[in-house]
C-alpha positions, 0 to 999 in steps of 0.5 A: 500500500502506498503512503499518501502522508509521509512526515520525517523529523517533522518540528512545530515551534512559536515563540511566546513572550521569551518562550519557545513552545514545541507544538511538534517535537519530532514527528516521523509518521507514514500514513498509507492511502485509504487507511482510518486514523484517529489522533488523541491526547490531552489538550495542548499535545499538538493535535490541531497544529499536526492536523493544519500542517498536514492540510497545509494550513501551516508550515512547519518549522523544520523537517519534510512533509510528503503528500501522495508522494510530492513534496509539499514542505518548500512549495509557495502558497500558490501551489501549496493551495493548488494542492490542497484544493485537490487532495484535501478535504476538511470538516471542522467542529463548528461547519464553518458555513456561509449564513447568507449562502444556501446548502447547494452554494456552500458545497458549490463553493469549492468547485467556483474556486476550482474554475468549473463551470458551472454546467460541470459544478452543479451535476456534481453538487446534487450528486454528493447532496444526495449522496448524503441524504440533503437532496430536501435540504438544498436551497435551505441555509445554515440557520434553516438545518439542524446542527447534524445536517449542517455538519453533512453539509459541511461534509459534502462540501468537503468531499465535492472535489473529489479529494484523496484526504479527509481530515476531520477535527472534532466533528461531533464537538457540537452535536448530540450523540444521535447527530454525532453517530450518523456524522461518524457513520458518514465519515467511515462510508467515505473511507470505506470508499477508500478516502483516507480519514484522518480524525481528531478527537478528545472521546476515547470512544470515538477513537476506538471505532479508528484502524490505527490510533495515534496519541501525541503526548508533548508534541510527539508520538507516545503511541500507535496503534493498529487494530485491523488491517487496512483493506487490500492490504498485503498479508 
């Protein structure tokens, strides 16, 4: 299997007042194409800073970082967007939806930003909002939807451009637990479909559902677990 993140001697400091915190203290990590990964550990362990670094939110300040086999840790903000905008998709805690903007237009929005005209977008776009049961909810905007099928929203404008990774921080943070269910199921159906699921979270029950687990501790990899094998993996 082929990885699709490799990270080696990765570092991640900020200066805070006449301090130096290390976010990142030396990460090695390969994570392969189609695999399910949670990320846990306490508060302040460098969960969201290794989540922005690899979606390219964030650059880290020493080591490299590898996506689907290119080298993204030298690349300018052009062409660090430009892969993003194809490899990556993002689902936050708080969906992160434009108020003024209806369910259609807000998972529109990714394929404008991609240059597809619009004969190509809107195929697309009733497509994954089907896909994920928001057909009825199309014209509606984010005060008119639930908080669960706000975050599918948020989902399938994550996912409309068809994207490699999927990295999810704390997508059930604002949800009830029946919401939160059907978020995760939505999730895992993506990745059985061979997207690769990267999540972050603070419930060790939401965890324990993931292939593989890491637990940062101070910046750096305490654990890493693998539960079960990844599909078409080799014996």
């Amino acid at each position: 299997m082929k990885p699709i993140i490799e990270l080696e001697a990765l570092h991640r400091h900020f200066q805070v007042g006449d301090q130096i915190v290390h976010a990142l203290d030396g990460i090695d990590l390969s994570i392969d194409s189609g695999d399910y990964v949670s990320v846990m550990g306490p508060s302040g362990s460098g969960k969201s800073t290794l989540l922005n670094i690899l979606g390219l939110l964030d650059r880290p300040t020493s080591g490299r970082y590898r996506l689907n086999g290119e080298d993204v840790t030298s690349m300018d903000e052009d062409a660090q967007a430009n892969v993003r905008n194809r490899l990556i998709g993002f689902v936050f805690q708080s969906f992160h939806l434009v108020p003024r903007l209806t369910a259609f237009e807000n998972v529109e929005l990714p394929l404008i930003l991609s240059g597809l005209p619009p004969e190509q977008r809107h195929p697309r776009v009733r497509e994954v909002l089907d896909s994920l049961g928001l057909s009825a909810r199309a014209r509606h905007k984010p005060d008119q939807l639930s908080g669960g099928q706000r975050q599918r929203v948020a989902i399938a404008r994550a996912i409309v451009n068809q994207p490699r990774l999927l990295l999810a921080d704390e997508p059930t943070g604002n949800l009830d637990q029946k919401s939160g269910q059907d978020v995760i199921q939505t999730l895992e159906q993506l990745n059985q479909r061979g997207i690769t699921l990267i999540l972050v979270t603070h419930d060790p029950q939401l965890g324990s559902r993931s292939a593989r687990a890491l637990r940062l501790v101070d910046g750096r990899i305490e654990t890493d677990l693998r539960r079960r094998p990844l599909p078409n993996a080799e014996p």
